[in-house]
C-alpha positions as CSV (number, residue, x, y, z in Angstrom):
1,X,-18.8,12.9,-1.0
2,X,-15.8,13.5,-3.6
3,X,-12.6,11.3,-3.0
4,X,-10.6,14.3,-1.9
5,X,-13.2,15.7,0.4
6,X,-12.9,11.6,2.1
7,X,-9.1,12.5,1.8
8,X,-9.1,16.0,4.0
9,X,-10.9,14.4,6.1
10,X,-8.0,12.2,7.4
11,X,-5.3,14.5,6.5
12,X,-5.1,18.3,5.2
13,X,-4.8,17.9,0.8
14,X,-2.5,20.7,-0.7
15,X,-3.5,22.0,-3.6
16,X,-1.0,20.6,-6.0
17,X,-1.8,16.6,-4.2
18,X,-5.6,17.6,-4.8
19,X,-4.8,18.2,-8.6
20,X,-2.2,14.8,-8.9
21,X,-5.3,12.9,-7.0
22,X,-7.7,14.2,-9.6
23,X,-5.1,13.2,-13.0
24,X,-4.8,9.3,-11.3
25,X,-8.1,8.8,-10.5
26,X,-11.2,7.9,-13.0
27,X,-14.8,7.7,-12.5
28,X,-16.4,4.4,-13.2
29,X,-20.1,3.4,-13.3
30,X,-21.4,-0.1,-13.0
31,X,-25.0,-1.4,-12.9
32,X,-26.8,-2.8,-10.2
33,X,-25.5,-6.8,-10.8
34,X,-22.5,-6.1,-12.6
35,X,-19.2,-7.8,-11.8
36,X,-16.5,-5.5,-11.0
37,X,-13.7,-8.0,-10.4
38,X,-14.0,-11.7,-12.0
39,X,-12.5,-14.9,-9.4
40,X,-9.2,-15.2,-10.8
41,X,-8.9,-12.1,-12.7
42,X,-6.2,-9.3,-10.9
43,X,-7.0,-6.6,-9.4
44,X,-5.3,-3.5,-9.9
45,X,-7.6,-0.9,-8.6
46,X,-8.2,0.5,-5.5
47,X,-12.2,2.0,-5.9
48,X,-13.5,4.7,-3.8
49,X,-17.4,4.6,-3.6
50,X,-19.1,7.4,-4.3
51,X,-22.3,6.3,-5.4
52,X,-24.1,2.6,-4.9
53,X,-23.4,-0.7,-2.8
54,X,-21.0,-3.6,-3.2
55,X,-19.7,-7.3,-1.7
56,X,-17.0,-9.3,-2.1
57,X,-17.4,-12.7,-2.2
58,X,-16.3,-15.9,-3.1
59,X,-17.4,-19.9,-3.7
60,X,-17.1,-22.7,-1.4
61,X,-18.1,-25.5,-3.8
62,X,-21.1,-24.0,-5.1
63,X,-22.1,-21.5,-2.4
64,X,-21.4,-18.3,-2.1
65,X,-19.6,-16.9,0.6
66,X,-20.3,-12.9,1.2
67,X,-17.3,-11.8,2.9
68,X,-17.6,-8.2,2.7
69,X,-20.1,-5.0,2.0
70,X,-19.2,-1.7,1.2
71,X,-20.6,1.7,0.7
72,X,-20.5,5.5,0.2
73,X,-17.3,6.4,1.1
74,X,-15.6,3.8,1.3
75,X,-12.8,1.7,-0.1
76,X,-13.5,-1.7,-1.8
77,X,-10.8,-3.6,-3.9
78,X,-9.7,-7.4,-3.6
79,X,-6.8,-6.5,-1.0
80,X,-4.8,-9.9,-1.7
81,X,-5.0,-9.0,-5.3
82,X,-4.0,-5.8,-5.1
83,X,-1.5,-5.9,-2.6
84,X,-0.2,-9.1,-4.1
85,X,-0.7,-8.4,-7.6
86,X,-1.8,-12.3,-8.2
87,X,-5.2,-13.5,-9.1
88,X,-7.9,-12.8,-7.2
89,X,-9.7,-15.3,-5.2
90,X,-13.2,-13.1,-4.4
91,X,-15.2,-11.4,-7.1
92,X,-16.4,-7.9,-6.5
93,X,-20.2,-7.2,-7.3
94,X,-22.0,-4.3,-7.7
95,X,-25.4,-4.7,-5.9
96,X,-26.8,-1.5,-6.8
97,X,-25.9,1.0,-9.5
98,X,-22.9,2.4,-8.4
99,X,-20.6,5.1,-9.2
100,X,-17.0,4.8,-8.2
101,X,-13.3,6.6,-8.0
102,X,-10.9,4.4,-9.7
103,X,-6.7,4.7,-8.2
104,X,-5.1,2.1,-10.1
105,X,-2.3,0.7,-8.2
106,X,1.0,1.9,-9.9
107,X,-0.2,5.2,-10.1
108,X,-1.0,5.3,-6.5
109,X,2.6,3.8,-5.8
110,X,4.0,6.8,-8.0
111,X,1.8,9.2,-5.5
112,X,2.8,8.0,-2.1
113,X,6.7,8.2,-3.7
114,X,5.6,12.1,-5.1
115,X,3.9,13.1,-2.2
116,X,5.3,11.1,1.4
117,X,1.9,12.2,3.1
118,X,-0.3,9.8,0.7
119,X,1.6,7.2,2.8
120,X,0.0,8.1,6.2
121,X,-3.4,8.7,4.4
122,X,-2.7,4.6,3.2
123,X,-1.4,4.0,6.8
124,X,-4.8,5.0,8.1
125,X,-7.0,3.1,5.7
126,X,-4.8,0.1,6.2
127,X,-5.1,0.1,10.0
128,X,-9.1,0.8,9.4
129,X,-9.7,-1.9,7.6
130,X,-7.4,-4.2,9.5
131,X,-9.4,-2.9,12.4
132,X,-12.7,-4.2,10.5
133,X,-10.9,-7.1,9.7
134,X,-9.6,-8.6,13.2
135,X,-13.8,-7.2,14.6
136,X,-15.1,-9.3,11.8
137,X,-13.2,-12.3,12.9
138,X,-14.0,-12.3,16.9
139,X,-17.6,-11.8,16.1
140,X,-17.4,-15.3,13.5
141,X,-15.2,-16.9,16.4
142,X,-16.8,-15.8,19.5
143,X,-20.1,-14.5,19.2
144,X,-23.2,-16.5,18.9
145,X,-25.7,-16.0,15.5
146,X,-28.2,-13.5,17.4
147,X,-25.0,-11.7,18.9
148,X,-23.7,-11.4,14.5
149,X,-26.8,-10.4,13.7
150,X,-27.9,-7.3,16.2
151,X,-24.0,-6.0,15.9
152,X,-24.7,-5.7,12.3
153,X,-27.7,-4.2,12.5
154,X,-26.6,-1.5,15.2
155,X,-23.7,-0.9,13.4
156,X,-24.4,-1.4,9.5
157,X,-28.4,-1.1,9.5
158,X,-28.2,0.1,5.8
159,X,-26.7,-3.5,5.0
160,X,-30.1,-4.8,6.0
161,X,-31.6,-3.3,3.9
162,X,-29.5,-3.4,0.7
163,X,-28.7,-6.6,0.7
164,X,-30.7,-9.9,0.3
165,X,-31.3,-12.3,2.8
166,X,-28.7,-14.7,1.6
167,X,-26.2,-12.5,1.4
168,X,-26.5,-11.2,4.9
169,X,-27.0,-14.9,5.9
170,X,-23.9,-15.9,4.5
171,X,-21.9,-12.3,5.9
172,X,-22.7,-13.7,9.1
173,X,-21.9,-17.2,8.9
174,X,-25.5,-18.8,9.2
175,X,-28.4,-20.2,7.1
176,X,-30.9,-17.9,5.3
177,X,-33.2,-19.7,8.3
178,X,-31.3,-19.4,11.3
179,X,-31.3,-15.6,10.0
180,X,-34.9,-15.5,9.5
181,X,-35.7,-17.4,13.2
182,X,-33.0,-14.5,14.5
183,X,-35.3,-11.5,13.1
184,X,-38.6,-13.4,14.0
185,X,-37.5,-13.4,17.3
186,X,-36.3,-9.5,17.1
């Protein structure tokens, strides 16, 4: 799915914001591996996924932490980067080839001034991921290993499969063998 065909979806694209969408935004390919944003290094995209799968993550000491997936059709970027415009403190990773929209960030600021309804389009995908957010929280807070684990895979089943074990371990907050007793048990 093209980024303007995600776009309609939420709200009706005129013609001439279709065309202004199309000049901003660049496609950009990246191998299954690659890093798409370094730890400390500022993000000033905003990436539409077309193609592929990705995580964020970041290090505590010397582990990594996955703290988010993403994939077709959806929106990845380091928010506190990009919203912030300071360093980044996750690292964005492609984990399959992928092939992605870039919106850099002052371009998309010159769109939501050009064209007001861009703002309620940014509005929605704000509150949707604040939404995913504030879920992912409770679950880590209230919600017992098994309980992480079946959400994810009624909710996210391609994850499971994408992703390795200690990625999805570390997603949920657990050991790669409290996650491997949770699907023996399954």
């Amino acid at each position: 799915m093209s980024l303007v065909n995600h776009l309609s979806s939420i709200i009706c694209i005129s013609k001439t914001l279709e065309e202004e969408i199309n000049s901003i935004s660049t496609k950009v390919c990246f191998t299954k591996g690659q890093i798409i944003i370094n730890l400390n290094d500022r993000c000033d995209n905003l990436y539409f996924i077309e193609k592929g799968f990705l995580r964020g993550y970041y290090f505590d000491e010397d582990k990594e932490i996955t703290n988010w997936f993403a994939q077709e059709k959806e929106f990845a970027t380091c928010f506190y980067s990009f919203i912030s415009s300071k360093p980044s403190f996750e690292i964005i990773q492609a984990l399959e080839d992928s092939e992605l929209i870039k919106l850099p960030y002052a371009l998309l600021q010159n769109l939501y001034s050009k064209f007001p309804e861009t703002e309620r389009i940014g509005r929605i995908i704000t509150e949707n991921y604040y939404i995913k957010l504030e879920e992912r929280i409770l679950n880590l807070q209230f919600k017992t290993a098994k309980e992480r684990y079946q959400k994810l895979s009624s909710t996210k089943p391609l994850i499971l499969q994408r992703a390795s074990l200690g990625q999805i371990a570390s997603y949920l907050g657990i050991t790669q063998e409290t996650l491997s007793r949770i699907r023996a048990e399954m």
